[in-house]
N, C-alpha and C positions, 0 to 999 in steps of 0.2 A: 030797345037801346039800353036802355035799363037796365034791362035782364042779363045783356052782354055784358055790362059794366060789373056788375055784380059775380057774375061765375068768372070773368077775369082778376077778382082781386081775389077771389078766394084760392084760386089755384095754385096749388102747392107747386116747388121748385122745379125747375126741372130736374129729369131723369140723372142730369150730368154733373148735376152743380153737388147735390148730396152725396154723391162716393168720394169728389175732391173734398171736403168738407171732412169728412172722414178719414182718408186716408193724411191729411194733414194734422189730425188727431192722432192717428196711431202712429205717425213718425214724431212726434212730440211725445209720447207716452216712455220709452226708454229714456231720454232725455232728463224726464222727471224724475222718475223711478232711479234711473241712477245720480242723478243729485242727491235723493232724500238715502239713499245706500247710502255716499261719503259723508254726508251728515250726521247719519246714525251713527257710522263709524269711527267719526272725530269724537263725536258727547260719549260713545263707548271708552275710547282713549285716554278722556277729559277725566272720566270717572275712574278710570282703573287706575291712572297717575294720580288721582286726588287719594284712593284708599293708598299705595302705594308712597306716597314720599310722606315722610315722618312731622312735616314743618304743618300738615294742613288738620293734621287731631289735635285737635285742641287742648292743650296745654293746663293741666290745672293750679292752682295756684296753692304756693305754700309758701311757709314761711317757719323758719327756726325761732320759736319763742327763747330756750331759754337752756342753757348747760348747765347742768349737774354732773356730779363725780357719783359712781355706782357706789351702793351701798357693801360694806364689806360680808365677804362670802358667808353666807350662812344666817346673815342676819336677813329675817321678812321681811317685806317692801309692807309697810302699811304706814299711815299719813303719818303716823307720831313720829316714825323711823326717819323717814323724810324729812321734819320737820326740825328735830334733832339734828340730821347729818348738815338743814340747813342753816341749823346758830352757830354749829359747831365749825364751820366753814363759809362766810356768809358768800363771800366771793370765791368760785371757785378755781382754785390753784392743782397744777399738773405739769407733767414733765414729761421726760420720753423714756418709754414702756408704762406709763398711764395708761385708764381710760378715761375718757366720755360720755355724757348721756347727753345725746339732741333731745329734745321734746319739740315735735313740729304740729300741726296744721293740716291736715287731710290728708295724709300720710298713706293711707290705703290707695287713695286714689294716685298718688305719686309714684307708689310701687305697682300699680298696674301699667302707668305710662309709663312707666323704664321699660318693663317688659314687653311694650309696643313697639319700644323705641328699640327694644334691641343693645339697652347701654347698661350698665350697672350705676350704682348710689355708690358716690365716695364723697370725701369726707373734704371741705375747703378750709385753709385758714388765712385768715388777712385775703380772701379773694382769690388764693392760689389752688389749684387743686393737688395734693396730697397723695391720689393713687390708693389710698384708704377706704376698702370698703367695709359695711355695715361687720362686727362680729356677733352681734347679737340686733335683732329685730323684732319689736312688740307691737302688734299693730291696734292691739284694745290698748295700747295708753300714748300711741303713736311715740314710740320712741325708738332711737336707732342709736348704740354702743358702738364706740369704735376705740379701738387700740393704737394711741402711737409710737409710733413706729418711724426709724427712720432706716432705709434701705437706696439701694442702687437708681431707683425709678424717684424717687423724689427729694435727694438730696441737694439739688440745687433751691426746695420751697423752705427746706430746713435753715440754710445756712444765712438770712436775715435775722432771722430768732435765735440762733444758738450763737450771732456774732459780739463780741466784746462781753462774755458773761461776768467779764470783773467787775465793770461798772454798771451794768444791765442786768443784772440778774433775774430780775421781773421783770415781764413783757405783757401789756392785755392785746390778747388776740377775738379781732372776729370770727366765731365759727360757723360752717355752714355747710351746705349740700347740692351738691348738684348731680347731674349725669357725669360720666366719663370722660374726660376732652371738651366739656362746653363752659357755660359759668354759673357763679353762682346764685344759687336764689336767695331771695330777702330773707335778713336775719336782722333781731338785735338783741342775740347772745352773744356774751363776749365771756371770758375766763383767763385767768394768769396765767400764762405760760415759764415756767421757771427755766433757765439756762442751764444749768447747771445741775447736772445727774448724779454727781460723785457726791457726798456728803464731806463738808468744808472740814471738818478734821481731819479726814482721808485726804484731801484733798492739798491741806497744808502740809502734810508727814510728806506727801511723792514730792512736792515743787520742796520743800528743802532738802529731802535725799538727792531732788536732779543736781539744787545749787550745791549741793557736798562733792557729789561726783565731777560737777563741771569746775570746783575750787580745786579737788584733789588730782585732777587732769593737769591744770597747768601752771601747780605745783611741781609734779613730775615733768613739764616741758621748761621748766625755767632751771630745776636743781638735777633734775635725771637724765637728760636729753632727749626726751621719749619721740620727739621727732625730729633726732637728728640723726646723721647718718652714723657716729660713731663716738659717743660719750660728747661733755655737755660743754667742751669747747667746739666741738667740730658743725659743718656747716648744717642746716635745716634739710633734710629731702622735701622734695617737691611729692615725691608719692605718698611718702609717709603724712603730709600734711592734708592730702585731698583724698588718702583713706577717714583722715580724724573730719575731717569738714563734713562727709557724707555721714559715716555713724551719728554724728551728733546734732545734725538737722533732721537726721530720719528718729533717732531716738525722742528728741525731746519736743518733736509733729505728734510722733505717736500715745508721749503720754497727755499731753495735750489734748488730741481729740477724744482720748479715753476719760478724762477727767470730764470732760463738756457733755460728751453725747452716750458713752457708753462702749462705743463701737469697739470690738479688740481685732475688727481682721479689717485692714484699714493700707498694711502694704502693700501695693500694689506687684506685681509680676515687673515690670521696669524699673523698679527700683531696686526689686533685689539683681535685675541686670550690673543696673548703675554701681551695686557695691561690689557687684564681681571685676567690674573692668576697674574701679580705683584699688581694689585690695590687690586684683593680678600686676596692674603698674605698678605698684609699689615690692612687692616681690619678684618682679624682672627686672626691675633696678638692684636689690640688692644683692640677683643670682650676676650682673649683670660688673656690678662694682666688685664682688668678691672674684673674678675671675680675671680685675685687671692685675699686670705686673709681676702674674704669676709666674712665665717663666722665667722671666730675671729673682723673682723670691727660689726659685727651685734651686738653681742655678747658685746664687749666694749661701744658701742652707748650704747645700750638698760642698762647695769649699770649706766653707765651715768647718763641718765635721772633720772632713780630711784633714784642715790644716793644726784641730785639736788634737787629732792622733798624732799628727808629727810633731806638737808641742810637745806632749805628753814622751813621745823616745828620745827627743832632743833634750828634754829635761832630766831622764834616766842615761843619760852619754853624759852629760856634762857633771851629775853628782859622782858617775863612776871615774872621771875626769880626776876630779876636784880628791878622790880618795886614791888615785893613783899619783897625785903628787902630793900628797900628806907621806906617802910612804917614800916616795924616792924624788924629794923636794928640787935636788941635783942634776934627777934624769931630764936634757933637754926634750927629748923625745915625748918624754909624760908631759910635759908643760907648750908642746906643740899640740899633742890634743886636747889638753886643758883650753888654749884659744879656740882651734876651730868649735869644739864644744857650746863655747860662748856666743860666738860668731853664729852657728847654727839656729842657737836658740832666739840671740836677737835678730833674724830673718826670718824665721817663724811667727815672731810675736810680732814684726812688721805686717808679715802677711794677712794674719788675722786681725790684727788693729782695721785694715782695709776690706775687708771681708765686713767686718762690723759697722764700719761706716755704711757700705752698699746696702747691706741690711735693712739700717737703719732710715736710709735714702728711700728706698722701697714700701716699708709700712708707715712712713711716717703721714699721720693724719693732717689732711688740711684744716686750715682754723677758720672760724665764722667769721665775713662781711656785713652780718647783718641779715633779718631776714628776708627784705623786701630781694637784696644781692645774691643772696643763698638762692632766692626759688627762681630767678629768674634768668642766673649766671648757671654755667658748668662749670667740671672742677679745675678747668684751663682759666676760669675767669671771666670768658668771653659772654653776652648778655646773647642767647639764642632764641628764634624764632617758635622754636619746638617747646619752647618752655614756653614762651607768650599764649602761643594758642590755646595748650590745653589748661594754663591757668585761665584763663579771659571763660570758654565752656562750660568750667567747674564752675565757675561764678554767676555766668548768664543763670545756666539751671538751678544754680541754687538760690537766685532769687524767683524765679517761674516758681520752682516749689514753697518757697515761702507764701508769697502771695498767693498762690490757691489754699494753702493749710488756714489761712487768715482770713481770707474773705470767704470763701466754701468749704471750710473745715472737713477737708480730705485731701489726701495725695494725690498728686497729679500721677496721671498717667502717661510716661513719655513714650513716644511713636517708635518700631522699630529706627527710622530714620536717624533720629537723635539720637538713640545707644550706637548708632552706626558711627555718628558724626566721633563722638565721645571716643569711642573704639579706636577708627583710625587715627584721633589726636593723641591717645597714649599708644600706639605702637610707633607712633612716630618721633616722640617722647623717646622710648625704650633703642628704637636703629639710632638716633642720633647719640647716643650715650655709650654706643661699643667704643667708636672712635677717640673717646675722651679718655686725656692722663690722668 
């Protein structure tokens, strides 16, 4: 019994039970195997997006200690030199077309992380980036020279610093560095930044040639009539006025900005639109005004002459008159053409007296209202729509271009649309004016 008991526990499973066992195994086995596949898979993904996105290399740290202005060409960098250019300047001061010198903070390592990164080192100030990159780079004294410069791409970082340089002339700026498009890293160098490019004697000689030139303008507009339409009682042109408005908003923007920042190429392509459309309004007005009343002036000239020719034989009859009754004082005959003689001559001289008058009717110049009347009346008097608009236009724009010369010391650029608008408000200007006595 025993023995039974004994050889039944030891008896291994049945025949049946061990292939299910197994075959439940091997349907479990792909199961596995393709689990730990999409795992691998994912940690391969997890890894190639970690070397791949630029945010997870770590970052090393810098920092701008301290600007300095480059030593002048030719002179050695050695500590006395330095130390010199640093009594001789204690704060450094610069302007635009200066340069810079950063002295940063592990700087080698920072210029291998740009090159990870795929961005360039430009240059920041006050925080803004510049678009300024390295022109010279030393990496045994870790420093990085930059030239300023103000251009297309960051004249909107410029125009806080180069604003109001009559009372601001000096500015301390933070300088600093960063990548391309991102911000900037810790600094606490700072240096002067000066406004003002032109040297102040230079500077005084142009702003009193502009106020000579803008005194001798309207000298000539109050004693010469320079912008009226015909000597200096007659009335004000509206063209001739918003030729003078354009020139002397674009001339004295431009010497403006050249005195502040340096720049000389600074007009824009739509503005030299804008003086084509005021200079051509003004010249198809006055192709426009010269063509009124002409043929009644033809007409009157051409009597004229004629009826001087026939003074001129009427006057030759009546002295041969006047010498045929000296001689035969008795003949009735002679003393009958002696009158018609007369008679002749004074229906002649009637003629022409009225010829002269018409003449006169014809070229005579209208007188000034005033100039607010002048620019906004035609030569009938009447106060027109045509004149409102494209005066109102000229004004919108020329405060838009003010305000950007002032606050972002450049020209605005107006939109083809605007020189469009401008355009049809002086051709509309010009059709309404044929009409006009």
């Amino acid at each position: 019994m025993f023995l039974a008991f004994s050889v039944t526990a030891d008896v291994p499973l049945p025949p049946a039970a061990e292939p299910t066992k197994q075959a439940s195994e091997v349907k479990a086995a792909p199961k596995v195997k393709a689990a730990l596949e999409v795992k691998m898979a994912a940690d391969a993904i997890t890894v190639a997006e970690t070397k791949a996105t630029p945010e997870a290399i770590k970052k090393p740290v810098l920092e701008v200690e301290k600007v300095t202005l480059p030593l002048p060409p030719g002179t050695p960098k050695t500590s006395r030199e330095e130390d010199n250019e640093a009594k001789r300047q204690p704060v450094p001061e610069a302007s635009l077309g200066d340069s810079i010198v950063l002295t940063l903070t592990n700087l080698t390592a920072y210029l291998d992380y740009a090159v990870e990164q795929k961005k360039r080192i430009t240059l920041f100030l006050g925080g803004n980036d510049t678009l300024l990159i390295p022109e010279r780079v030393d990496r045994q004294t870790n420093e990085l020279q930059f030239h300023l410069e103000r251009n297309a791409d960051n004249k909107n970082v410029w125009a806080p610093l180069l604003r109001d340089p009559f009372h601001h002339r000096r500015r301390t700026v933070d300088a600093s560095v960063g990548l391309a498009g991102g911000s900037a890293e810790l600094t606490k160098a700072t240096f002067i930044f000066r406004a003002r490019r032109t040297h102040a004697f230079l500077m005084w000689v142009l702003l009193c040639l502009l106020m000579v030139c803008i005194a001798v303008f309207f000298w000539m507009v109050r004693r010469r009539g320079l912008l009226r339409n015909a000597g200096p009682a007659s009335p004000y042109s509206l063209g001739r006025c918003q030729m003078a408005w354009w020139f002397f908003l674009i001339n004295v923007a431009y010497v403006t900005i050249w005195i502040i920042s340096g720049d000389q190429d600074t007009i824009t392509p739509s503005l030299l639109g804008l003086m084509g459309i005021s200079a051509g309004t003004a010249l198809g007005a006055v192709l426009i005004d010269s063509q009124k009343g002409s043929p009644a002036l033809f007409q009157a000239a051409t009597d004229r002459l004629a009826l001087l020719a026939a003074k001129e034989n009427a006057t030759k009859g009546l002295v041969a008159a006047r010498a045929a009754i000296d001689a035969a004082p008795a003949d009735q005959i002679v003393q009958k053409n002696h009158e018609d003689a007369k008679a002749t001559v004074a229906i002649v001289d009637a003629k022409l007296t009225a010829v002269n008058n018409q003449l006169n009717a014809v070229v005579t110049v209208p007188q000034t209202q005033g100039f607010i009347a002048d620019i906004f009346s035609d030569a009938n008097g009447s106060f027109g729509l045509h004149r409102f608009q494209i005066v109102v236009w000229t004004v919108v724009l020329g405060i838009i271009f003010s305000v950007s010369v002032v606050t972002e010391l450049q020209m605005p650029d107006f939109s083809t649309t605007l020189l469009a608008t401008m355009g049809i408000s002086a051709g509309t200007y010009l059709g309404f004016k044929f009409p006009e006595k």
